[in-house]
C-alpha positions as CSV (number, residue, x, y, z in Angstrom):
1,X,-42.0,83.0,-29.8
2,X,-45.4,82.9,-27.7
3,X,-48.4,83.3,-29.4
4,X,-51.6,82.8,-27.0
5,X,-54.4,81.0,-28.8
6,X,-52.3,80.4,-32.1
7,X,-52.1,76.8,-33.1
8,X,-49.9,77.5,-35.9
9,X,-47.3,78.7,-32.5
10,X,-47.9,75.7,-30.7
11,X,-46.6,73.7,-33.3
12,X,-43.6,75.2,-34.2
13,X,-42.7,75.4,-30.3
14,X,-42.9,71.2,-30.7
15,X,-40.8,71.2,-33.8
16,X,-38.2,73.5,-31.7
17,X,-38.4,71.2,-28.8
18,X,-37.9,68.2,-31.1
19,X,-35.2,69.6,-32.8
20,X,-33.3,70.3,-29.4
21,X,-33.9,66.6,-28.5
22,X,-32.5,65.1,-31.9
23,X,-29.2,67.8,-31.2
24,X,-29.0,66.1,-28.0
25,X,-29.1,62.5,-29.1
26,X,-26.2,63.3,-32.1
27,X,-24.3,64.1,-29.7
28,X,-24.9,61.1,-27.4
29,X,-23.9,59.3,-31.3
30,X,-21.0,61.1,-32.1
31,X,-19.5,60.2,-28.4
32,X,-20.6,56.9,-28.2
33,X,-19.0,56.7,-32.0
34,X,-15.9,57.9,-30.6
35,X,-15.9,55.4,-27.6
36,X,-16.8,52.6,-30.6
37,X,-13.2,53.8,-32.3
38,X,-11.2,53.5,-29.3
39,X,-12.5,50.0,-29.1
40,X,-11.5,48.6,-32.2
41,X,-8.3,50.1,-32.1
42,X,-7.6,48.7,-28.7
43,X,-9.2,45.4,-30.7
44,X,-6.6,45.9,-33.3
45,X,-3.9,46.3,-31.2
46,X,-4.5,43.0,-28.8
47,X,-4.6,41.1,-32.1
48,X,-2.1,42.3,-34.1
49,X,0.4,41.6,-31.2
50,X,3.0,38.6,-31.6
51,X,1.5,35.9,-29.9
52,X,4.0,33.8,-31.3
53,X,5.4,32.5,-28.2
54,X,1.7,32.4,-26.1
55,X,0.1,28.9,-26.1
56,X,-3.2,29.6,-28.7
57,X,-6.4,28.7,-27.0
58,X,-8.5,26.3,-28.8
59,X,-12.3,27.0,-27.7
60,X,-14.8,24.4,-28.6
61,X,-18.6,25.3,-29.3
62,X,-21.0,23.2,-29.9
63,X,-24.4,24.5,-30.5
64,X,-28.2,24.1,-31.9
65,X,-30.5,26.1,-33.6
66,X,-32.7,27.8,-31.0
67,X,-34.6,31.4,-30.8
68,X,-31.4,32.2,-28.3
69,X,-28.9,31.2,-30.7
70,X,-27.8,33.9,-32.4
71,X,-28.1,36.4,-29.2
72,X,-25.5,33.6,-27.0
73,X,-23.5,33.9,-30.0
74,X,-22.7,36.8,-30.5
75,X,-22.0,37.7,-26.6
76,X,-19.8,34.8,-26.3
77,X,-17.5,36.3,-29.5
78,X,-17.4,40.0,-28.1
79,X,-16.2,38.1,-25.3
80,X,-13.6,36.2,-27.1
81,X,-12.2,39.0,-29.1
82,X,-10.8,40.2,-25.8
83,X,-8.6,37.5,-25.6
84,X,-5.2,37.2,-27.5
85,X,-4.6,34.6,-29.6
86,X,-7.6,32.0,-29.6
87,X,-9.0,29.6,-32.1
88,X,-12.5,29.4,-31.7
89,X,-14.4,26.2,-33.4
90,X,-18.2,26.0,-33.7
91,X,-19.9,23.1,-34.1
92,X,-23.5,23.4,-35.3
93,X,-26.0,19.8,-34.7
94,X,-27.1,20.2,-37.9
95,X,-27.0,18.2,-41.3
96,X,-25.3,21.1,-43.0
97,X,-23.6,25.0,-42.0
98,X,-26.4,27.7,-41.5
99,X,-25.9,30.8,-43.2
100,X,-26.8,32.3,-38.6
101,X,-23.4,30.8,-37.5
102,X,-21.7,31.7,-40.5
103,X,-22.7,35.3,-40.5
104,X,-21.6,35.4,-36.6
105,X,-18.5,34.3,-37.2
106,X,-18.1,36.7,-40.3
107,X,-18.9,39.2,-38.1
108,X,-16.5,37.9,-34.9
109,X,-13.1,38.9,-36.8
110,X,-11.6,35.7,-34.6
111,X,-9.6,33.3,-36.3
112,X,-12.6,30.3,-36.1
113,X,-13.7,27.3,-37.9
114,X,-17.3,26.7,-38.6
115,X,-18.1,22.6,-38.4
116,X,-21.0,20.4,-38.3
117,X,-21.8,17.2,-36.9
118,X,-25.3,16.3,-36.4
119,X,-27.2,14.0,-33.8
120,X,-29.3,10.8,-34.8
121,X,-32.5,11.3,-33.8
122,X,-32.6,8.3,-31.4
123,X,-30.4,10.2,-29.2
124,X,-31.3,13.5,-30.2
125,X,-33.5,15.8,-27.1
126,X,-37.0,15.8,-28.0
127,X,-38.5,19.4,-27.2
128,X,-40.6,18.4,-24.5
129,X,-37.6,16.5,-22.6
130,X,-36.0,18.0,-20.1
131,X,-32.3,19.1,-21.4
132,X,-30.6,16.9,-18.5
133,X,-32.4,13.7,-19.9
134,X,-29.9,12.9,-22.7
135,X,-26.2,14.0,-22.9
136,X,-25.5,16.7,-25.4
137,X,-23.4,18.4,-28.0
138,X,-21.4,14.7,-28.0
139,X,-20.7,14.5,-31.4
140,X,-20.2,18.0,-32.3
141,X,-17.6,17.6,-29.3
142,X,-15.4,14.9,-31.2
143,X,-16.1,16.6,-34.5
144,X,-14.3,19.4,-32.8
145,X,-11.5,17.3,-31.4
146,X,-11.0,15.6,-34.6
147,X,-10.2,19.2,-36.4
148,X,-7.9,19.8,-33.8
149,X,-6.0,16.7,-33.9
150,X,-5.9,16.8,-37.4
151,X,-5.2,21.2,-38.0
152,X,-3.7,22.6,-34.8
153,X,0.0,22.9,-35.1
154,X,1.4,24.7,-32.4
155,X,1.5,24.4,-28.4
156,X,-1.7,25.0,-26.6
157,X,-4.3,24.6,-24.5
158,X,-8.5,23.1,-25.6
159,X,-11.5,24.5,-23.6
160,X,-15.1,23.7,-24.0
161,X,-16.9,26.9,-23.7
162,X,-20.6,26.7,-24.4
163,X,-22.6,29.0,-25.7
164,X,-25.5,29.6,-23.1
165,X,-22.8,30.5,-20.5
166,X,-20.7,33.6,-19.5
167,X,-16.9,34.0,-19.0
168,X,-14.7,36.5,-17.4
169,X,-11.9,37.3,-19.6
170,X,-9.5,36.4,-17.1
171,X,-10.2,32.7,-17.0
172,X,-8.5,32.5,-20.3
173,X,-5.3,33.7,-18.8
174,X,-5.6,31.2,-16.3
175,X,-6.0,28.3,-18.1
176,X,-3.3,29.5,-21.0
177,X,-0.1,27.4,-19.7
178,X,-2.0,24.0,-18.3
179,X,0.7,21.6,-18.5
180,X,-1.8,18.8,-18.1
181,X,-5.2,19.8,-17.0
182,X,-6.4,22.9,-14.9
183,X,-9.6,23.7,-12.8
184,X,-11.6,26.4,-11.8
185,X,-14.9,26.7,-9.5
186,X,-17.6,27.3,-12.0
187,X,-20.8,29.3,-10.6
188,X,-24.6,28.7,-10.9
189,X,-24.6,25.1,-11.5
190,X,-26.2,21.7,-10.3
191,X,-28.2,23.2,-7.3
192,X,-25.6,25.0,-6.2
193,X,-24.3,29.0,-5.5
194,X,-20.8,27.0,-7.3
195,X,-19.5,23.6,-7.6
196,X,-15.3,23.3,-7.2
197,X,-12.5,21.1,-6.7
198,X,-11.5,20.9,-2.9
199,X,-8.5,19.9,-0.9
200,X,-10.0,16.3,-1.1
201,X,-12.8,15.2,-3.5
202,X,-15.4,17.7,-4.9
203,X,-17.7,20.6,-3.8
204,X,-20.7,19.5,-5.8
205,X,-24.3,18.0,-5.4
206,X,-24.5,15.4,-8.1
207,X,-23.4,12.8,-8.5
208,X,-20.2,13.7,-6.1
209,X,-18.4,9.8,-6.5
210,X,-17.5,10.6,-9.6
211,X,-13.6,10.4,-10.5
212,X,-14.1,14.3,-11.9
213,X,-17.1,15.6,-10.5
214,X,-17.0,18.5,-12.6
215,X,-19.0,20.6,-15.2
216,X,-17.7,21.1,-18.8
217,X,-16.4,24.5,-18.4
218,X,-14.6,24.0,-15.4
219,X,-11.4,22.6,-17.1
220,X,-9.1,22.9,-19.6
221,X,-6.6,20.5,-21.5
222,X,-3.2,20.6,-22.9
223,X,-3.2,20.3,-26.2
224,X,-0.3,17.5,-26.0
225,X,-2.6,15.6,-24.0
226,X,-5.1,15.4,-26.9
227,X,-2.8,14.4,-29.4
228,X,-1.4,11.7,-27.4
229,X,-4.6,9.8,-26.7
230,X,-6.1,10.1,-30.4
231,X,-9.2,7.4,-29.3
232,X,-10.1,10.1,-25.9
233,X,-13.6,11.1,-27.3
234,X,-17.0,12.2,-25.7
235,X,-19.4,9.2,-25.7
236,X,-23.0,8.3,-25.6
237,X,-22.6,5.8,-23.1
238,X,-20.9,7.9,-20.5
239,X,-24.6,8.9,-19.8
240,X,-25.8,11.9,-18.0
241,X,-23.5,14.2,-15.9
242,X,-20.6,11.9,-16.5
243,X,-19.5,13.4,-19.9
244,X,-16.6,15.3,-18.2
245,X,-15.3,12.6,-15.9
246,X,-15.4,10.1,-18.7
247,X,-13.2,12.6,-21.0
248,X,-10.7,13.1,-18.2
249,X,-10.1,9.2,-17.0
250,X,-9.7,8.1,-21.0
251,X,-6.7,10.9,-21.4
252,X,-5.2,8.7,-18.3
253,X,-5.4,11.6,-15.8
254,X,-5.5,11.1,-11.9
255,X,-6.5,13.5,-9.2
256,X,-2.7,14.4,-8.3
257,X,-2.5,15.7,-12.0
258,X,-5.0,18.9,-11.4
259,X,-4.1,22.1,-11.6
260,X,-6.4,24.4,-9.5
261,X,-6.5,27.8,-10.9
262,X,-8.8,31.2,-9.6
263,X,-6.3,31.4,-6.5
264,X,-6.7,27.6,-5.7
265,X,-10.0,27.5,-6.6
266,X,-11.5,30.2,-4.3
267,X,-12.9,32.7,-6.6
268,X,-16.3,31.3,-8.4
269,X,-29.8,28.7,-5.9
270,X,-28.1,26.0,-3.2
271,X,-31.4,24.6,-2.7
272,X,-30.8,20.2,-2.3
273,X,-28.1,20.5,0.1
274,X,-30.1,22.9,2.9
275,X,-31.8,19.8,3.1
276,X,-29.2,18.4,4.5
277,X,-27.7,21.1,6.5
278,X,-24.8,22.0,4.5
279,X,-24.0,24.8,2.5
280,X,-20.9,26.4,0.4
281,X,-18.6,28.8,1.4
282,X,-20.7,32.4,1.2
283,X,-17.0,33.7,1.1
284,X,-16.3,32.5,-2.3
285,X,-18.1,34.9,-5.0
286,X,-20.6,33.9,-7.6
């Protein structure tokens, strides 16, 4: 309908237009509801799957109540529910569950366990410290070994996934049959494009004399190996960076015992060691 000069026609050309816009937009829904479906019935399918022979995955993480909580949450579980048999344990530093974690996990459909374990405040971060200046999530660490030790049953495998980070499904597959303990470059992390095992010693910045120069997510542990060293815990007195290596020396493990995974270690802002001429592989992808 044109109607020059009408106002009264001007506005119901606008509805129209609006009209063909909201048309346009259920559709966009009704596909993307579709697409939704196919998803959870693939989901359904991965875990209603006998896993029954497949080593479980025991993920431990710890975490604090932040603005970013609930957002690093809840990426890291859509994450996770693309992985086949998992146990995923978080650990809140707090004096109590929150009814944020528990509403996550409600919401994760993994098979999970919601702990607490909360840090005295003289060794608790203050919020105007930097985060390297005292080791953290210690305690909720052990409190997630201690379940472990004390619940999981079956053959397996722990990692310690933290919740600020991202994972490529296909690490989990990796790491599933450690027989001891398995390693992985692990990207964006201490100065560096990567830091990663090498033929001899580490690729890393800091701190590279220590026995296992390497960051938290960049190994994972037979469960046996846990169980058979019931004292092996995170501790204060490690100090910083050398929570990992710590960890790994008490379980009685020795550089011949790694397992290098991600194609022998080859798939993974290098700013301190320009200043000394060096530089990682550029081959090796971030």
């Amino acid at each position: 309908m044109y109607c020059k000069g009408s106002k009264r026609c001007v506005e119901f050309t606008k509805t129209e237009s609006q009209k063909s816009q909201i048309e346009v937009l259920k559709r966009h829904k009704d596909e993307l509801s579709a697409e939704l479906k196919k998803l959870e019935r693939r989901l359904d399918t991965l875990q209603g799957e006998d896993n029954s022979g497949v080593p479980r995955i025991y993920i431990i993480t710890p975490t604090h109540n932040r603005l970013e909580q609930k957002a690093d949450l809840t990426r890291l579980s859509y994450t996770l529910r693309l992985v086949p048999n998992i146990h995923w344990i978080v650990v809140e530093d707090a004096d109590h569950k929150s009814d944020l974690v528990k509403n996550v996990l409600a919401n994760s459909k993994l098979s999970c366990s919601h702990l607490f374990a909360s840090t005295p405040p003289n060794v608790k971060l203050k919020e105007t410290d930097p985060n390297w200046l005292k080791p953290r999530g210690v305690l909720q660490r052990n409190e997630a070994l201690r379940w472990i030790r004390l619940n999981a049953k079956n053959s397996g495998v722990v990692y310690l996934a933290d919740d600020d980070n991202t994972y490529d499904i296909r690490l989990f597959e990796e790491m599933r049959y450690t027989q001891k303990v398995s390693v992985w470059p692990v990207g964006l992390v201490g100065y560096l494009r990567y830091e990663s095992p090498k033929v001899v010693g580490w690729h890393t910045y800091w701190k590279p004399q220590r026995k296992f120069a390497m960051d938290m997510a960049g190994f994972a542990v037979n469960l046996e190996l846990i169980r058979s060293h019931p004292k092996a815990a995170f501790r204060m007195s490690a100090g910083r960076g050398n929570q990992e290596s710590d960890l790994l020396t008490q379980l009685g493990l020795e550089m011949s015992d790694l397992e290098p995974r991600a194609d022998d270690c080859t798939k993974n802002e290098e700013k301190m060691l320009k200043l000394y001429n060096y530089n990682s592989d550029p081959n090796i992808e971030v």
